[in-house]
LUMGU-144789 format. One record per residue (C-alpha): residue number from 1; residue in one letter; chain; x, z, y. Coordinates in steps of 0.1 Angstrom, whole numbers, plus 5000, padded with zeros to 4 digits. Example, Ala and Ser with C-alpha at 12.3 -4.5 7.8 and 13.67 -1.06 7.14 Angstrom:
SITE, 1, A, A, 5123, 5078, 4955
SITE, 2, S, A, 5137, 5071, 4989
***
This chain:
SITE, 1, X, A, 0728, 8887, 3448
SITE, 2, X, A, 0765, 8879, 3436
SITE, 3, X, A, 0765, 8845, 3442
SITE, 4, X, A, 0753, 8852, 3478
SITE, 5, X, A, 0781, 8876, 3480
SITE, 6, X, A, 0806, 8848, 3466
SITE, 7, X, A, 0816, 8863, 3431
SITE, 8, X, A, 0806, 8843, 3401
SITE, 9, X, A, 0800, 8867, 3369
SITE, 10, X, A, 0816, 8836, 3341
SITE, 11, X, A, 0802, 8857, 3311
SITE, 12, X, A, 0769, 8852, 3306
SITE, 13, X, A, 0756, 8858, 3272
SITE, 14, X, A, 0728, 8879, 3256
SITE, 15, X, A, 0747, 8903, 3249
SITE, 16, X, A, 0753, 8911, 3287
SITE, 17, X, A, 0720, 8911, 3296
SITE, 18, X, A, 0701, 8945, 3293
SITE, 19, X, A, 0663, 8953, 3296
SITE, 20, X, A, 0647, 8985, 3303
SITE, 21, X, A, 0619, 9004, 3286
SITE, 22, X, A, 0600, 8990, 3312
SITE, 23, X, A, 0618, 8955, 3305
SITE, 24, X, A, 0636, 8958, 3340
SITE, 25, X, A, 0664, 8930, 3332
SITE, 26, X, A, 0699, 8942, 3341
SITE, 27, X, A, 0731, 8916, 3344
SITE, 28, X, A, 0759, 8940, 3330
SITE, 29, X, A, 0794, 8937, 3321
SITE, 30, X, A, 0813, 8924, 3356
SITE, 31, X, A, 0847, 8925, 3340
SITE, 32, X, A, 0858, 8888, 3342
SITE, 33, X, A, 0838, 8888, 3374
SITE, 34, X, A, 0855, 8875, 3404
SITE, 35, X, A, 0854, 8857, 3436
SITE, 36, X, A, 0849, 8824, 3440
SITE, 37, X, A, 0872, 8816, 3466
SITE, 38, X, A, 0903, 8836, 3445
SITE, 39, X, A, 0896, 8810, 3416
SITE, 40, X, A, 0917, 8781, 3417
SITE, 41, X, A, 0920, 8753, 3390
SITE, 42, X, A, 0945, 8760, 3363
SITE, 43, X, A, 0949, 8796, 3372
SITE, 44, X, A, 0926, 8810, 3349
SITE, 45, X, A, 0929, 8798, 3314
SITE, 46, X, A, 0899, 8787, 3296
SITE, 47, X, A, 0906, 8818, 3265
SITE, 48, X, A, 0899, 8840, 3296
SITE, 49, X, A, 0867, 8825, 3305
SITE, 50, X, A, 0844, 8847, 3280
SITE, 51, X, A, 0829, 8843, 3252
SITE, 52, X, A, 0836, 8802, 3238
SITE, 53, X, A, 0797, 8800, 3223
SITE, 54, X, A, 0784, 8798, 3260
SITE, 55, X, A, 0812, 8789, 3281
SITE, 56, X, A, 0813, 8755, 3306
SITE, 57, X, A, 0830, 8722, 3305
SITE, 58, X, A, 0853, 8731, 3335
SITE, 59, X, A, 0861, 8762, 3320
SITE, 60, X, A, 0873, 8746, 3286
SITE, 61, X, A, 0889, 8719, 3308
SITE, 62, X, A, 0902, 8750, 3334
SITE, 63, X, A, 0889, 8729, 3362
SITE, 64, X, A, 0875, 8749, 3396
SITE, 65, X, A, 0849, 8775, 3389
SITE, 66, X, A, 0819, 8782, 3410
SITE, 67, X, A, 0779, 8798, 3406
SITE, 68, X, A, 0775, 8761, 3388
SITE, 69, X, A, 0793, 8781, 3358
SITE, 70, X, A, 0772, 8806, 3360
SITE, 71, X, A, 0739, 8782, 3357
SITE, 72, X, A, 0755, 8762, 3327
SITE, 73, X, A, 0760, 8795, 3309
SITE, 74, X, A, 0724, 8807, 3319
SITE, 75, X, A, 0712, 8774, 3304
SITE, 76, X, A, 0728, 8782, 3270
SITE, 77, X, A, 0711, 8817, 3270
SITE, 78, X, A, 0679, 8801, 3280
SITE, 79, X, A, 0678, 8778, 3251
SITE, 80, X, A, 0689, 8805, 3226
SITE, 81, X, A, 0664, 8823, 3240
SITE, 82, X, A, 0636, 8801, 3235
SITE, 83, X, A, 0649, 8785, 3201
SITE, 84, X, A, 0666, 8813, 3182
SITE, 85, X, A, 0697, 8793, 3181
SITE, 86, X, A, 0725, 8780, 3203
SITE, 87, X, A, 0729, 8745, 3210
SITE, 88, X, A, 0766, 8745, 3196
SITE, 89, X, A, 0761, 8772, 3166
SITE, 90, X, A, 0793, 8760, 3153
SITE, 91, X, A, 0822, 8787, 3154
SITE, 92, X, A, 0851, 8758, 3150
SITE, 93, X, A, 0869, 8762, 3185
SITE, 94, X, A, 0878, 8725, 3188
SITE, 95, X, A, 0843, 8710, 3173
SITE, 96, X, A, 0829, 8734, 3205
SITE, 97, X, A, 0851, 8725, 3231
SITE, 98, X, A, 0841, 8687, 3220
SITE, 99, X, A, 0804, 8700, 3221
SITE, 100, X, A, 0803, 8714, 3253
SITE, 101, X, A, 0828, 8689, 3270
SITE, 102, X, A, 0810, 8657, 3256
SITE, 103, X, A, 0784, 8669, 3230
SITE, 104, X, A, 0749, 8656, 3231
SITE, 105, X, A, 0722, 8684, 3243
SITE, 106, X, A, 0699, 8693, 3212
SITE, 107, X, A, 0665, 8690, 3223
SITE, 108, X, A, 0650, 8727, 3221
SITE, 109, X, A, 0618, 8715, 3206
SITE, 110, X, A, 0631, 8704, 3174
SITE, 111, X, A, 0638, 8738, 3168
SITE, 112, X, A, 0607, 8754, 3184
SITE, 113, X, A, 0581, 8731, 3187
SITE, 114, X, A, 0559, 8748, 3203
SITE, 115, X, A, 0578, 8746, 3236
SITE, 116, X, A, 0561, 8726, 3264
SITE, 117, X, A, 0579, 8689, 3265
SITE, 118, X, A, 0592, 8696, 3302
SITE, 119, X, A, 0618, 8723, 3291
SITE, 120, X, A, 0641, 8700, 3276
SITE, 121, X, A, 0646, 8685, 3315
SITE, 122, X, A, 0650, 8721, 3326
SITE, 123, X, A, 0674, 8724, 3301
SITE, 124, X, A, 0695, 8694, 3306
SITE, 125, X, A, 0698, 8701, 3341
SITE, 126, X, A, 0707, 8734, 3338
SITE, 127, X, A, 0740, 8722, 3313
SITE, 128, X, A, 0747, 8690, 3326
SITE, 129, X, A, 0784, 8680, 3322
SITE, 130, X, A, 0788, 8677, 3352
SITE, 131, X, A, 0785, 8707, 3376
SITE, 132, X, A, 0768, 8685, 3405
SITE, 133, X, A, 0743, 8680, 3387
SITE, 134, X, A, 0733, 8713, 3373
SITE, 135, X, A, 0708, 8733, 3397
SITE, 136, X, A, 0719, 8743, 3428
SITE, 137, X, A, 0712, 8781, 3425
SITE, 138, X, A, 0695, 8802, 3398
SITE, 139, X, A, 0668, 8806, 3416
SITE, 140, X, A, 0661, 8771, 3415
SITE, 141, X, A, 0665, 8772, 3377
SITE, 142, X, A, 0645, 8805, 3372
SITE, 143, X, A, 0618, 8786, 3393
SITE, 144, X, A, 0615, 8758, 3372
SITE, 145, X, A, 0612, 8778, 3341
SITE, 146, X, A, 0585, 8802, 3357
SITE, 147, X, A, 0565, 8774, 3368
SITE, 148, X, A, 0564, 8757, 3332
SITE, 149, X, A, 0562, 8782, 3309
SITE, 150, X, A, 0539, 8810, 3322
SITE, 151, X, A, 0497, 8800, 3315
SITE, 152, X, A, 0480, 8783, 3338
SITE, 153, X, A, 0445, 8794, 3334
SITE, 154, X, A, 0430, 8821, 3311
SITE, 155, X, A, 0396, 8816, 3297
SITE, 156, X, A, 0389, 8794, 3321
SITE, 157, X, A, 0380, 8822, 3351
SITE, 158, X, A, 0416, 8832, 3363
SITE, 159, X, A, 0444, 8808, 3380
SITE, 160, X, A, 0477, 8823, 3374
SITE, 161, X, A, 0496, 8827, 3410
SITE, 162, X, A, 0531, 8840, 3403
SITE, 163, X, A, 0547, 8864, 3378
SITE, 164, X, A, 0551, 8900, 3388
SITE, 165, X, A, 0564, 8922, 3362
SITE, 166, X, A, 0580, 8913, 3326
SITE, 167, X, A, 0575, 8944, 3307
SITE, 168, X, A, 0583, 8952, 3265
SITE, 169, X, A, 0546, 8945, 3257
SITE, 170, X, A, 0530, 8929, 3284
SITE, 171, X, A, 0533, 8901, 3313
SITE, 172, X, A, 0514, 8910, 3344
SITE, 173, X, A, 0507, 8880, 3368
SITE, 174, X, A, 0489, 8875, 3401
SITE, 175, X, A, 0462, 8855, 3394
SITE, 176, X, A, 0429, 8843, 3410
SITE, 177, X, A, 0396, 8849, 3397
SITE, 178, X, A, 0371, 8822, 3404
SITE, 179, X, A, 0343, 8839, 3392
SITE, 180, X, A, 0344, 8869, 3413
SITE, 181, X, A, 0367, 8852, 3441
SITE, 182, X, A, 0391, 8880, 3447
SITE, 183, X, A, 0429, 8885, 3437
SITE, 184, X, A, 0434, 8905, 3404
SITE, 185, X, A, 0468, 8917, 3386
SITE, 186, X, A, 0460, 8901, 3350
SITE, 187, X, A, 0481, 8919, 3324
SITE, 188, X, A, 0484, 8898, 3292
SITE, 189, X, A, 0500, 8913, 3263
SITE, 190, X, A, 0527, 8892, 3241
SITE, 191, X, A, 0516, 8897, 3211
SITE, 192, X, A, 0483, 8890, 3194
SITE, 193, X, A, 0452, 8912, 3177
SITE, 194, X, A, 0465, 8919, 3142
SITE, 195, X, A, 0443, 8891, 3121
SITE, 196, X, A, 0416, 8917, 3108
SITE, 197, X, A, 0383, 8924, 3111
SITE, 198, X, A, 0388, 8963, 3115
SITE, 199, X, A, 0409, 8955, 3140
SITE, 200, X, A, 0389, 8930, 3159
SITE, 201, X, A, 0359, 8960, 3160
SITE, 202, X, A, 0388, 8989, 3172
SITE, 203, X, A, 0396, 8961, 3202
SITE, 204, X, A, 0358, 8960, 3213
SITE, 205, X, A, 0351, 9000, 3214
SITE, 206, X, A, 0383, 9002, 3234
SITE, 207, X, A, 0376, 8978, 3256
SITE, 208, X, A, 0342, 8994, 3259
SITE, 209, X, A, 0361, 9022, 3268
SITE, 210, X, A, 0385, 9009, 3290
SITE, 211, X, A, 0355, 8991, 3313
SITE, 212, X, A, 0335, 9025, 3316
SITE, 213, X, A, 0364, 9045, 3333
SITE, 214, X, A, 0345, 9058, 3366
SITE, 215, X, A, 0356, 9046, 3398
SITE, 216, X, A, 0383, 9070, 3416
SITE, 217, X, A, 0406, 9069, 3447
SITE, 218, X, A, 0434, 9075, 3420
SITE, 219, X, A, 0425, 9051, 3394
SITE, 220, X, A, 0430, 9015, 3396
SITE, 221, X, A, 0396, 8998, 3390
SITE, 222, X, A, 0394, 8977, 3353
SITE, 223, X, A, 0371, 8943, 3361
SITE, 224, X, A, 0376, 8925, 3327
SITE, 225, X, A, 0394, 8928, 3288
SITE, 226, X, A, 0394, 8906, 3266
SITE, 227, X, A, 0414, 8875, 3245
SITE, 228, X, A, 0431, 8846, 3255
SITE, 229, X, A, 0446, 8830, 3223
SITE, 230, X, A, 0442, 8863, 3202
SITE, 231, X, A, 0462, 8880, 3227
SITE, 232, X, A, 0445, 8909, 3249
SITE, 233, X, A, 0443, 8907, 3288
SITE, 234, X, A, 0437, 8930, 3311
SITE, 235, X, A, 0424, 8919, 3343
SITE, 236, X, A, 0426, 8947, 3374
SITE, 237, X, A, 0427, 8957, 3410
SITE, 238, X, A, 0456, 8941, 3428
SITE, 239, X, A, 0475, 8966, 3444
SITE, 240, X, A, 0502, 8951, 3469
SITE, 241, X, A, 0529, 8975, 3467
SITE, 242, X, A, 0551, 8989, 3440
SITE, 243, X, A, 0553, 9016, 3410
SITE, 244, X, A, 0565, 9048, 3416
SITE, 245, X, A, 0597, 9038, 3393
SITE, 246, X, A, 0607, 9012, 3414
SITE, 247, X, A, 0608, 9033, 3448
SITE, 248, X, A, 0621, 9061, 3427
SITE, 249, X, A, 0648, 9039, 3419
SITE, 250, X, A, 0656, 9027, 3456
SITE, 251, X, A, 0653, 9062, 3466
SITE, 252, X, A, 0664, 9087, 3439
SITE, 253, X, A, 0648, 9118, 3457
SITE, 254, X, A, 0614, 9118, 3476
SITE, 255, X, A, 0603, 9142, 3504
SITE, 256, X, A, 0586, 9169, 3487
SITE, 257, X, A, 0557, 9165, 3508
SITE, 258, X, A, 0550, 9131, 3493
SITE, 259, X, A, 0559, 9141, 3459
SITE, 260, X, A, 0532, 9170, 3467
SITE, 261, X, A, 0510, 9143, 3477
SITE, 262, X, A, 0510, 9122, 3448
SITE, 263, X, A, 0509, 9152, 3429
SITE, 264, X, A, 0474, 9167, 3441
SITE, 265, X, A, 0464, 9127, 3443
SITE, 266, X, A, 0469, 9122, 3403
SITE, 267, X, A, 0458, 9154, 3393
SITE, 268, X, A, 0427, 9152, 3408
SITE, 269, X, A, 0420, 9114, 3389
SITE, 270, X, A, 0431, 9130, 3356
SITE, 271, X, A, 0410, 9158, 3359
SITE, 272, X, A, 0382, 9135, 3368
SITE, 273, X, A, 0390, 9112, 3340
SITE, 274, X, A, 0395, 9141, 3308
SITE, 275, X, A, 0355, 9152, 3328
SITE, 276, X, A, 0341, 9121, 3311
SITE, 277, X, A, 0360, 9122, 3277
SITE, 278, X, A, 0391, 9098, 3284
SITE, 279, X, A, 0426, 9101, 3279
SITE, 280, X, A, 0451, 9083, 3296
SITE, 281, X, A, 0480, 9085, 3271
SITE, 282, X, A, 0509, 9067, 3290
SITE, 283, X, A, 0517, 9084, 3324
SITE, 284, X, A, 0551, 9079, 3332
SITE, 285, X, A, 0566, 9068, 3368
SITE, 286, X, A, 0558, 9026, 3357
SITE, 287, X, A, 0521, 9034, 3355
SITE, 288, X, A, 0515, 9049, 3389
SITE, 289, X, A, 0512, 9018, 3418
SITE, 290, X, A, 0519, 9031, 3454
SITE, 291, X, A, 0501, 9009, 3480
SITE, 292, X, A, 0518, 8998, 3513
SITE, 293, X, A, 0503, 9030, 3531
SITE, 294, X, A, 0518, 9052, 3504
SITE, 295, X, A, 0486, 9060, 3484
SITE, 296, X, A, 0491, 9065, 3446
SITE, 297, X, A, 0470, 9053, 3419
SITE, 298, X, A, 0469, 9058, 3381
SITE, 299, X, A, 0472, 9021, 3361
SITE, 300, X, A, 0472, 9013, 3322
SITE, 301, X, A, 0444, 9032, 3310
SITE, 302, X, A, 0446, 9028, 3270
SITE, 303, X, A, 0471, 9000, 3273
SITE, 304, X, A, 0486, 9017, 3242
SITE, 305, X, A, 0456, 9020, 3226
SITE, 306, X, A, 0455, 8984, 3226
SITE, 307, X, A, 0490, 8974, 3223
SITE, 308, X, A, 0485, 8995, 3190
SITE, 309, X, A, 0466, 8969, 3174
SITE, 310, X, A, 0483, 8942, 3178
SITE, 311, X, A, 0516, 8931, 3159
SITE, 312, X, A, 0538, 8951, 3181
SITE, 313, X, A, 0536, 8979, 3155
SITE, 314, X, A, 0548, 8957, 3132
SITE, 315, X, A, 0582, 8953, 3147
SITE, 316, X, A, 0583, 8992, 3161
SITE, 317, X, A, 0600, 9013, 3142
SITE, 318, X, A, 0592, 9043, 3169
SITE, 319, X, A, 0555, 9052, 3187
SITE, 320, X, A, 0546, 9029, 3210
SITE, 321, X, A, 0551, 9039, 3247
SITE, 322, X, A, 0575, 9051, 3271
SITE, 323, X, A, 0594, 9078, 3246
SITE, 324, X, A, 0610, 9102, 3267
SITE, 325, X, A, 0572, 9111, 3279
SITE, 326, X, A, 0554, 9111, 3246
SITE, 327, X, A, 0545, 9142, 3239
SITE, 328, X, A, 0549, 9160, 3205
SITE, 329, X, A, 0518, 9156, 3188
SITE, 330, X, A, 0523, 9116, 3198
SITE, 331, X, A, 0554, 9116, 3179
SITE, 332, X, A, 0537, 9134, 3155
SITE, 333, X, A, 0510, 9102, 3154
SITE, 334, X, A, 0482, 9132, 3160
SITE, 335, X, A, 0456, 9122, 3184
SITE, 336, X, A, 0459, 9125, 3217
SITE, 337, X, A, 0441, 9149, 3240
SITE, 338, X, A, 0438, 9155, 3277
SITE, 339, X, A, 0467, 9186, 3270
SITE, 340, X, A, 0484, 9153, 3263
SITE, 341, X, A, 0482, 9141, 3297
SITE, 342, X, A, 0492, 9173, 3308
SITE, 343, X, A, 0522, 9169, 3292
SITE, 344, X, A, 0532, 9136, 3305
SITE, 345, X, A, 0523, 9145, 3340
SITE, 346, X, A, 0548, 9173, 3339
SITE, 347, X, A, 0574, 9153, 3326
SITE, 348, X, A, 0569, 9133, 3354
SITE, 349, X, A, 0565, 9159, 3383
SITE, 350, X, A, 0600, 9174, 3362
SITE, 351, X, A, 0615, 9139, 3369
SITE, 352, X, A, 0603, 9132, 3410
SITE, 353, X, A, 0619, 9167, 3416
SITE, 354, X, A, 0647, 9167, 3397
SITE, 355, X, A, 0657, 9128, 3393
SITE, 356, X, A, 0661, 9142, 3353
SITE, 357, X, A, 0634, 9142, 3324
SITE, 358, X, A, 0629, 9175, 3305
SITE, 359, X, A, 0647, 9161, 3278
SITE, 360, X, A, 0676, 9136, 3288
SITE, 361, X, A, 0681, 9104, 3274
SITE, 362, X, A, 0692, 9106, 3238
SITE, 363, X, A, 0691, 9080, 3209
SITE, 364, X, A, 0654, 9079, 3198
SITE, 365, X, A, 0661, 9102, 3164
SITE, 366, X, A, 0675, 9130, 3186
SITE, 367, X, A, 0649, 9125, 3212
SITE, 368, X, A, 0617, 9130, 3187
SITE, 369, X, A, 0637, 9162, 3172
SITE, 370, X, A, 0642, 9178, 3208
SITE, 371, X, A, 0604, 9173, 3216
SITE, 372, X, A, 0590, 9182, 3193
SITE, 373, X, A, 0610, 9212, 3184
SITE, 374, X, A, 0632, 9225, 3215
SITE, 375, X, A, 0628, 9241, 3249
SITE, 376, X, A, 0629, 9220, 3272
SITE, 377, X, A, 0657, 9221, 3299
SITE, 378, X, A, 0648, 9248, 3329
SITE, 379, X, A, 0641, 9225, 3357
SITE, 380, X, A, 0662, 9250, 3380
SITE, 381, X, A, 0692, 9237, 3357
SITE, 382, X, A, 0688, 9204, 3377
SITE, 383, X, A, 0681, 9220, 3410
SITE, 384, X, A, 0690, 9255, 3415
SITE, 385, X, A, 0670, 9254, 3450
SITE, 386, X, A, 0639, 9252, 3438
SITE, 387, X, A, 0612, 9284, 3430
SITE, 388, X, A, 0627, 9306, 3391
SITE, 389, X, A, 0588, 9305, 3390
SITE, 390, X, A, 0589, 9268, 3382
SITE, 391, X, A, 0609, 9276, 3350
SITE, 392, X, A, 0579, 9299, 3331
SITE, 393, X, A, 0553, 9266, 3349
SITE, 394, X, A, 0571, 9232, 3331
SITE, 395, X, A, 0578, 9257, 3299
SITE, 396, X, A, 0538, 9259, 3296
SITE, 397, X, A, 0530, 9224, 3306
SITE, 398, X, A, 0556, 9212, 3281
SITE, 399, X, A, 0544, 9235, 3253
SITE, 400, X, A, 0549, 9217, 3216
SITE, 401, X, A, 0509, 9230, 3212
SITE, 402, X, A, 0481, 9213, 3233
SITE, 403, X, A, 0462, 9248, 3237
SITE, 404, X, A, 0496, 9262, 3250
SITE, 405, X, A, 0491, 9239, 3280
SITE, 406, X, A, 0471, 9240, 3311
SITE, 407, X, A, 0436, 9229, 3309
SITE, 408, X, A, 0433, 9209, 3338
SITE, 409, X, A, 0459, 9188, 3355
SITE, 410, X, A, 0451, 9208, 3391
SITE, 411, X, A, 0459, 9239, 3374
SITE, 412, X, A, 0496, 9228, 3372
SITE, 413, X, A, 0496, 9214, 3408
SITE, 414, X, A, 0485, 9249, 3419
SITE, 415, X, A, 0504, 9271, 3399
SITE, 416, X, A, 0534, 9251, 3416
SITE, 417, X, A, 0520, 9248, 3451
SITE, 418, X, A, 0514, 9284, 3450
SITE, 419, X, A, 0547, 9295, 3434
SITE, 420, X, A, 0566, 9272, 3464
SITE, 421, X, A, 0547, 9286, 3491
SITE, 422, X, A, 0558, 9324, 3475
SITE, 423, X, A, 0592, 9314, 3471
SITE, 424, X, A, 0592, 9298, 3508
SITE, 425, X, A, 0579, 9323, 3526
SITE, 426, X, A, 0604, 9346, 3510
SITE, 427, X, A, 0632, 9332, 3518
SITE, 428, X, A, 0617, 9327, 3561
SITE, 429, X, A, 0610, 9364, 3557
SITE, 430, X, A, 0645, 9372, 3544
SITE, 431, X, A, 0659, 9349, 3572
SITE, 432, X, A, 0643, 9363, 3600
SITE, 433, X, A, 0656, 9401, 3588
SITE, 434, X, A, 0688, 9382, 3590
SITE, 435, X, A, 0682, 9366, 3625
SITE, 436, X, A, 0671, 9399, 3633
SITE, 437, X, A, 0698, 9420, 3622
SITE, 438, X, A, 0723, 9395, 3638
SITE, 439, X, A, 0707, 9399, 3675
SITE, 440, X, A, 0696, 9362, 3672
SITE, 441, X, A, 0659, 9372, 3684
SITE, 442, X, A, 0650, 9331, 3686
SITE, 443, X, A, 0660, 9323, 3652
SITE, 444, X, A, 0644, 9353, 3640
SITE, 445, X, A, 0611, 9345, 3660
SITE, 446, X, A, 0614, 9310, 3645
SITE, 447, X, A, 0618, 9322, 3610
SITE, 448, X, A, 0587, 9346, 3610
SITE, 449, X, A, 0566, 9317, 3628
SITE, 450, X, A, 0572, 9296, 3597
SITE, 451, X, A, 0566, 9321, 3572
SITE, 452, X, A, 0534, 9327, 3589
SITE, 453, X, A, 0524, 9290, 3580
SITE, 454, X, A, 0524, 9298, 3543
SITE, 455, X, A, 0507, 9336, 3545
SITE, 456, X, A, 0489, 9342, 3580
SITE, 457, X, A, 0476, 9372, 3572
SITE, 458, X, A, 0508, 9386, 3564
SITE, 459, X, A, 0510, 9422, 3586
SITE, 460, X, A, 0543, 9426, 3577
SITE, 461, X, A, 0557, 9395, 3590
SITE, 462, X, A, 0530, 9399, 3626
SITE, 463, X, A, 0547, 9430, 3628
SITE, 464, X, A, 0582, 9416, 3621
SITE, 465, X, A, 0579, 9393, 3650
SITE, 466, X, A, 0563, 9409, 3674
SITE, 467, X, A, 0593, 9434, 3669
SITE, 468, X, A, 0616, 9403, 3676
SITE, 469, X, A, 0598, 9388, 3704
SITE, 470, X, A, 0598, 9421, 3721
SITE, 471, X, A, 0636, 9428, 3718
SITE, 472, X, A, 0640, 9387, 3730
SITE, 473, X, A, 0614, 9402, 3764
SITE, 474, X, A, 0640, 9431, 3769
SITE, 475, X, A, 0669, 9414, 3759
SITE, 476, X, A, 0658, 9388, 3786
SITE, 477, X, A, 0655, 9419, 3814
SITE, 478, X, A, 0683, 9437, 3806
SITE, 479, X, A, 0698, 9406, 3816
SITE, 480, X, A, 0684, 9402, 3846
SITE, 481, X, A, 0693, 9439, 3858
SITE, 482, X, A, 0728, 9433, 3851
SITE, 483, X, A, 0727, 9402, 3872
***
């Protein structure tokens, strides 16, 4: 998007490149950004050109800059990516300006040799020496590198399409599967089943488990689990669409009709689910896949459970899991419930409504010791508009005990459905006395009308505007008479 948009960023490193808890990758850090028609040779000096481990020839030789800088410096992150190690580790300035200006490339799989032979051409091209020969764009590069190292077939039933989401734990590709002859989103975890047998029998009970979820409207269906390599897959409806995170994003603040919607949607999958013994464990906005007609559906079902025995726990220090919705006995490695659903479902209702979790992001020590032991924030902090009802509502769903919450995910839908349809009609009511009191007989007529939608058995209100539309009728003939 910059490069279309003619700036160049001339700083890339791994240290300006950020990844999400949902392993979103951001660029960051724009500062020596600038465009590439306000570059001119000589007038920026190669000490300004960011940091010397990664920078181009032409920008050690302060020759003309362009998106070809860019690629060259992307082609260094790449191969410390994949090797651990840059290709010019030494911090002499003159030994790396001859490295970079006339060095030899290393070849990457000396130093990781399980690399696939083609990557070294990927590489060269990438930091050629000279900038016409480097990939045109990135996307060209990011092509190449997609193409080569993502799998090509798993267990010999799926053809991997395209990539479609990078996440912390897990890769989840488009792929085909020949046996059934239908599309499927295969999610394959990164790393593999811890090497033990108690292990090995934990995978197959929850992969039991994960293949006897019941078939709902709300829950994406599960076809297949098993290894590839030691590494568990996943293989499951494809949904063409997007997570709620990503629109959430693009939009910051849904209708409230569609965020009632989704609501009434998931509840009535979790309830269905916690009927038949399972526990989700992991709702947060990533796991919940709109379709292209808007209809929401409930993804990842023990994907923790199962991330949990591989040897991601060996390099997490915290729970596993997005950890501003783990609820307390989660960080308190109790087991989870179907109050623990409850839990994370109101933290994310509290963050569609608001655009704010219950607790705000916090480094991970402070974050365990507000969620575990604090009140959460009154969602009317965040948005004063909405019903003082909701307060006493998220403060029981987001109790610290499970028996403190509600019992069923619906529960929580209706308590709040029923506590905005008080608080609207209310505030109609009060603006058709208004309307009223001002002589303005059609807004007060409009105002009851509406109020009526929410309590049509109101008497009060039927009274109330009959009154008005009367005083509109004799307003209407006095006017006449004094015509």
């Amino acid at each position: 998007t910059a490069h279309s948009r003619g700036l160049i960023h001339r700083d890339i490193k791994p240290a300006n490149i950020l990844l999400d808890d949902e392993g979103t990758v951001f660029l960051a850090d724009f500062g020596l950004a600038a465009s590439i028609d306000n570059i001119e040779s000589g007038a920026v000096p190669a000490a300004y050109g960011g940091s010397m481990f990664y920078m181009a020839p032409e920008q050690w030789l302060d020759q003309p800059l362009g998106q070809h800088t860019d690629i060259y410096q992307l082609g260094v992150t790449l191969f410390e990516m994949l090797t651990g190690q840059r290709p010019y580790p030494e911090a002499d300035m003159h030994v790396l300006y001859e490295r970079h200006v006339n060095g030899r490339i290393p070849d990457a799989r000396e130093l990781n040799p399980q690399l696939p032979p083609k990557i070294q051409s990927i590489l060269e091209k990438a930091m050629a020496k000279d900038p016409s020969s480097r990939y045109k764009t990135v996307l060209e590069l990011a092509k190449d590198v997609a193409a080569l190292l993502r799998p090509k077939q798993i267990k010999r039933r799926y053809e991997i399409k395209e990539e479609l989401q990078h996440g912390r734990f897990a890769v989840v590709y488009l792929a085909y599967d020949m046996f059934e002859d239908q599309q499927v989103a295969l999610k394959i975890l990164k790393h593999p089943l811890l090497a033990n047998q108690t292990y090995r029998q934990k995978f197959q009970r929850q992969r039991t488990q994960i293949l006897d979820v019941p078939a709902h409207d709300a829950i994406i269906p599960v076809y297949d689990v098993d290894l590839h390599k030691d590494k568990p897959y996943i293989a499951m409806k494809f949904v063409e669409g997007a997570s709620l995170r990503e629109r959430f994003q693009k939009e910051r603040e849904l209708p409230l009709d569609v965020v009632c919607d989704i609501a009434r949607s998931l509840a009535a999958g979790l309830d269905m689910l916690h009927s038949v013994n399972h526990v989700h464990g992991d709702i947060n906005l990533g796991n919940v896949l709109l379709d292209l007609t808007g209809n929401c559906s409930l993804t990842d079902f023990h994907i923790t459970a199962v991330a949990e025995l591989t040897t991601a726990i060996l390099e997490q220090d915290e729970p596993l899991g997005d950890l501003p919705y783990l609820s307390p006995e989660q960080w308190r490695s109790e087991p989870i419930l179907p109050q623990t659903d409850i839990y994370q479902f109101a933290t994310l209702l509290f963050e569609l409504l608001t655009g704010q979790r219950p607790f705000p992001d916090m480094a991970t020590p402070q974050l365990q010791e507000s969620i575990e032991k604090e009140s959460p924030h009154k969602i009317t902090s965040f948005k004063p508009e909405l019903p003082p009802q909701f307060d006493d509502i998220f403060l029981k769903a987001l109790a610290k005990q499970p028996e403190n919450r509600h019992a069923r995910a619906t529960d929580l839908v209706n308590d709040l459905q029923e506590a905005w349809q008080n608080h609207s009609f209310d505030a109609l009511k009060q603006q058709g006395e208004a309307h009223y009191e001002a002589k303005q007989w059609e807004d007060a007529i409009s105002s009851y009308e509406q109020a009526l939608k929410f309590r049509p058995e109101s008497r009060e209100v039927l009274t109330a505007l009959e009154r008005a539309e009367r005083r509109k009728q004799d307003s209407g003939i006095f006017y006449q008479s004094k015509q």
